[in-house]
C-alpha positions as CSV (number, residue, x, y, z in Angstrom):
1,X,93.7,98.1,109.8
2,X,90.2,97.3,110.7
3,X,89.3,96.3,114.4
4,X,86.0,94.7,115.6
5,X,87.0,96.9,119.0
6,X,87.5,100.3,118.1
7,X,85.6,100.2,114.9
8,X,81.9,99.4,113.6
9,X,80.7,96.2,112.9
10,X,81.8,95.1,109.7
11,X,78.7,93.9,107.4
12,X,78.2,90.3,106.3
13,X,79.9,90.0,102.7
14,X,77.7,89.3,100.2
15,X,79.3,87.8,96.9
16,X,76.1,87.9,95.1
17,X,76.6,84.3,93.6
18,X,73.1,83.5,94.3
19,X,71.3,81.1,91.8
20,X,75.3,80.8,90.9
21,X,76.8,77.3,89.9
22,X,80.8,76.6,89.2
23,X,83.0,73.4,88.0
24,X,83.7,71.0,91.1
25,X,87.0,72.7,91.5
26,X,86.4,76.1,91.1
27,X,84.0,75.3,93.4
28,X,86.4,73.7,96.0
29,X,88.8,76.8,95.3
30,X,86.4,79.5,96.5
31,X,85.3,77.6,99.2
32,X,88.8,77.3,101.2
33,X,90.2,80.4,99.8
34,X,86.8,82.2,100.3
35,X,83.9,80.4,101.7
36,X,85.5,78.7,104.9
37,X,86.2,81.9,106.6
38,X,83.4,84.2,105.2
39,X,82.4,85.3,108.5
40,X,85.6,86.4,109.1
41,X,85.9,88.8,106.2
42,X,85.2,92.5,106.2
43,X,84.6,94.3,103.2
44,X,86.8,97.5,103.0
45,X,86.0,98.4,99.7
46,X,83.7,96.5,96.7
47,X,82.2,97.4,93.2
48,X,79.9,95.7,90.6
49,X,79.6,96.5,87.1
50,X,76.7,97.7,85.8
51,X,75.6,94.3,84.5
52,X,76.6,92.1,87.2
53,X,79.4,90.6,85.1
54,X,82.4,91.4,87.6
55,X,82.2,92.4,91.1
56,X,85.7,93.3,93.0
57,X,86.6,93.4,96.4
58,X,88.8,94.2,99.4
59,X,88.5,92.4,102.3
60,X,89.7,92.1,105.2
61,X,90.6,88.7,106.9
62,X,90.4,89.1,110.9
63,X,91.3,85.1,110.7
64,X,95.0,85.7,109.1
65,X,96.0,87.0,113.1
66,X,95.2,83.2,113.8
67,X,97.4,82.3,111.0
68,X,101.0,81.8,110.9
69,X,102.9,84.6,112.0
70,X,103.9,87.2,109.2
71,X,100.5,86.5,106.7
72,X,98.8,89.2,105.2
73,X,95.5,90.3,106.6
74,X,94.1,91.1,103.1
75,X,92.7,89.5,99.9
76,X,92.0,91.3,97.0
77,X,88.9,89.2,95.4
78,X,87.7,89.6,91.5
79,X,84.4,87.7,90.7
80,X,83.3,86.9,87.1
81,X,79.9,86.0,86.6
82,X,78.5,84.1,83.1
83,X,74.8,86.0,83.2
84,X,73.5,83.2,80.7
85,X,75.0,79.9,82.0
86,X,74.5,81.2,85.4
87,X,78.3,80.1,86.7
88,X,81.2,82.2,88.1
89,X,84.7,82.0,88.0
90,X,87.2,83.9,90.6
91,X,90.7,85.3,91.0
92,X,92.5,86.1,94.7
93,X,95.4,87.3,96.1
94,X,96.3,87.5,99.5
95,X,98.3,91.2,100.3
96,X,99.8,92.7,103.0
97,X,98.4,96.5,102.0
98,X,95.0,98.1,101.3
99,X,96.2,100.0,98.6
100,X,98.4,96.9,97.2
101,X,94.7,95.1,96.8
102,X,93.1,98.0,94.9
103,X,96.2,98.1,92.7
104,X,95.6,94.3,92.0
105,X,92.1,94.9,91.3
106,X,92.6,97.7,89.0
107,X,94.9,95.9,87.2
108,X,92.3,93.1,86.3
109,X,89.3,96.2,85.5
110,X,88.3,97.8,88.2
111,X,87.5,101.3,87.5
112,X,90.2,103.4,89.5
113,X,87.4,105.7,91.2
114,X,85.1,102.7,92.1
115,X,87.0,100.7,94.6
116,X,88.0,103.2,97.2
117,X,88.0,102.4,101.3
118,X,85.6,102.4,103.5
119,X,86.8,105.3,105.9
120,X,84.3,104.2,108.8
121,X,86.8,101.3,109.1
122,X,90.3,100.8,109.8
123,X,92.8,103.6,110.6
124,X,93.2,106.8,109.0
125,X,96.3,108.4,107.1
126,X,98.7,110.3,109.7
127,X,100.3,112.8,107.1
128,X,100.2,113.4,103.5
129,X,103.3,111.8,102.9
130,X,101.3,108.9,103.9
131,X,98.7,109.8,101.6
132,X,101.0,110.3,98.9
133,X,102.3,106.9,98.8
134,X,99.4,105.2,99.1
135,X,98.4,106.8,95.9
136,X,101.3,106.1,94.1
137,X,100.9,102.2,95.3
138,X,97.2,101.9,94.1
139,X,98.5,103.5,90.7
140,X,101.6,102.3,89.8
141,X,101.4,98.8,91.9
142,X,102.1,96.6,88.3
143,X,105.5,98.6,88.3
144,X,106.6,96.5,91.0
145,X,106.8,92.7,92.2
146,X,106.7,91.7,95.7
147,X,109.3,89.9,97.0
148,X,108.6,89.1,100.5
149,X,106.0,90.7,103.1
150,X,105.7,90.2,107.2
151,X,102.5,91.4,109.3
152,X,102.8,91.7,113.0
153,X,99.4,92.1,114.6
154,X,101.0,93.0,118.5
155,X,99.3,96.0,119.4
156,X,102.3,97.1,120.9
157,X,103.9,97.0,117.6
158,X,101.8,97.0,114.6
159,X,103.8,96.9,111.5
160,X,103.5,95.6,108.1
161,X,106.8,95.3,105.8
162,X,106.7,95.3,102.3
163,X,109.9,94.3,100.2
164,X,109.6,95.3,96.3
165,X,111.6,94.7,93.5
166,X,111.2,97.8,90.7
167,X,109.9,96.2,87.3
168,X,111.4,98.1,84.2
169,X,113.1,100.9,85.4
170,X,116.6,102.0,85.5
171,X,116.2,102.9,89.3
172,X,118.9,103.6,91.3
173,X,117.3,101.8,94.3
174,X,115.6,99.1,92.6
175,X,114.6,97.5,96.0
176,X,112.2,99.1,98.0
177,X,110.8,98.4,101.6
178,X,107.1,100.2,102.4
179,X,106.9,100.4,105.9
180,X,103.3,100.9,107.3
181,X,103.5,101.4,111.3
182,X,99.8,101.5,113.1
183,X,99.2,104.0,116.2
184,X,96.4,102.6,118.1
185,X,96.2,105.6,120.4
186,X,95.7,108.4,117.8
187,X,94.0,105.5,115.6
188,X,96.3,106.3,112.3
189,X,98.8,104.8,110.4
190,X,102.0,106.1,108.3
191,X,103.7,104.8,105.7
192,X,107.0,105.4,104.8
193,X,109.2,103.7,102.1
194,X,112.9,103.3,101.6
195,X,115.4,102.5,98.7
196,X,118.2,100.0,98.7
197,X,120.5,98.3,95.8
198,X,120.5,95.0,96.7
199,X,117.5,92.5,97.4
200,X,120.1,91.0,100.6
201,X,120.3,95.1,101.7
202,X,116.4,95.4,102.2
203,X,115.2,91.9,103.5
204,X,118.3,92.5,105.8
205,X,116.6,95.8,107.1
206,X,112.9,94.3,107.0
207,X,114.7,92.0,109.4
208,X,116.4,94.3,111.6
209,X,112.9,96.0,112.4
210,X,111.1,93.3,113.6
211,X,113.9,92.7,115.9
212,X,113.9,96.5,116.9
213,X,117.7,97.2,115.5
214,X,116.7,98.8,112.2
215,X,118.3,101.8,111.5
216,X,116.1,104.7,109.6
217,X,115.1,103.9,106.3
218,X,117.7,105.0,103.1
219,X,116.2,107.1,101.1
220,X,115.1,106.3,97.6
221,X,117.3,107.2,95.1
222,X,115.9,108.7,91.6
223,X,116.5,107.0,88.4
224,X,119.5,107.1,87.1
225,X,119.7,110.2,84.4
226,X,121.3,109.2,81.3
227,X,122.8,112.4,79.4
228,X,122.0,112.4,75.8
229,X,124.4,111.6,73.0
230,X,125.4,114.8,71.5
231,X,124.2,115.8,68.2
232,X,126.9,115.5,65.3
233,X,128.4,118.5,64.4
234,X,127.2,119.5,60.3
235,X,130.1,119.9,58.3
236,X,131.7,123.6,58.1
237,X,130.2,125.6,55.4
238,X,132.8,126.1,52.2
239,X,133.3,129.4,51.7
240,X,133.1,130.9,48.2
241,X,136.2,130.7,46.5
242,X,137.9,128.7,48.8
243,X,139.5,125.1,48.0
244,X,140.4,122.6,50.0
């Protein structure tokens, strides 16, 4: 998670929407999703396409800590630019994971290998178990829906909880919980994710760790192996000058 302290001054965002026009409320849209807190953004990660047709970003929001408690610090941002009619058109999403954005962005065209983070800012992977699962999140993110999410910015506990719900799969845990803890000290982060049955099982736990009686995290279960049907026997073969 980025920090205008202990890392380098973020650069100005530049949406390249110069010479730009949109509909009144598209217009309005970007400019209090967007606009009203541009000098509060940092971009992590961005790309444009060759043409200037799309551009993708994601950003960090140093505002959201002045927010209500719980919001995500990050917005996953896709431009669309008409190069003829000169206008643009936008999507957003505000998301409680790096990795959660560049999975959102992918997911609307971003080339896989073009949007990765900045690694002058923000904290670094612990382990690769971390790394792992970070992967997996920018990769497989549309396999899963979010369900509820809670940032706590206290330096003295910097955590960001992560309740999904597994889309299409015959999962044994079809909850999960992605827990991403923040070590100022050593300036890293883990993340570690756990598996429950129930929706009530893993808001319950998301719960218990704010309020510091969480137990470890369950493990994730695999996905349930079905054994296949057995093949039907062929018929015995009649043997010659035999009757039945």
């Amino acid at each position: 998670m980025p920090s205008t302290t202990q890392s380098p001054e973020p650069e100005v965002v530049d949406f390249r929407l110069d010479g730009f026009a949109a509909d009144e409320q598209v217009r309005l849209d970007f400019y209090y999703r967007i606009g009203l807190n541009e000098d509060m953004l940092a971009p992590l990660a961005e790309h444009h396409t060759a043409d200037g047709t799309h551009s993708y970003y994601v950003l960090f929001d140093r505002s959201a800590t002045y927010d209500h408690p719980g919001v995500p610090q990050y917005i996953a941002l896709h431009l669309s630019r008409d190069q003829e009619k000169r206008t643009f058109d936008f999507e957003q999403k505000p998301l409680p994971l790096p990795s959660m954005a560049q999975s959102w962005l992918i997911n609307r065209g971003c080339p896989p290998d073009a949007i990765g983070l900045n690694p002058e800012l923000g904290t670094s992977p612990a382990d690769e178990e971390t790394k792992a699962l970070e992967r997996r999140l920018v990769g497989d993110g549309d396999h899963y829906a979010m369900g509820y999410s809670y940032t706590r910015d206290d330096p003295d506990d910097m955590v960001t909880l992560v309740a999904l719900r597994a889309l299409g799969e015959s999962a044994l845990s079809p909850f999960r919980v992605v827990v991403e803890e923040v070590d100022y000290e050593q300036w890293t982060h883990t993340l570690r994710e756990g598996g429950f049955a129930t929706v009530e099982e893993a808001l319950q736990w998301c719960h218990h760790r704010l309020d510091g009686t969480a137990g470890p995290l369950p493990p994730v279960k695999p996905a349930s192996f079905v054994r296949p049907a057995p093949m039907p026997k062929a018929p015995a073969p009649r043997l010659p000058g035999r009757s039945r």
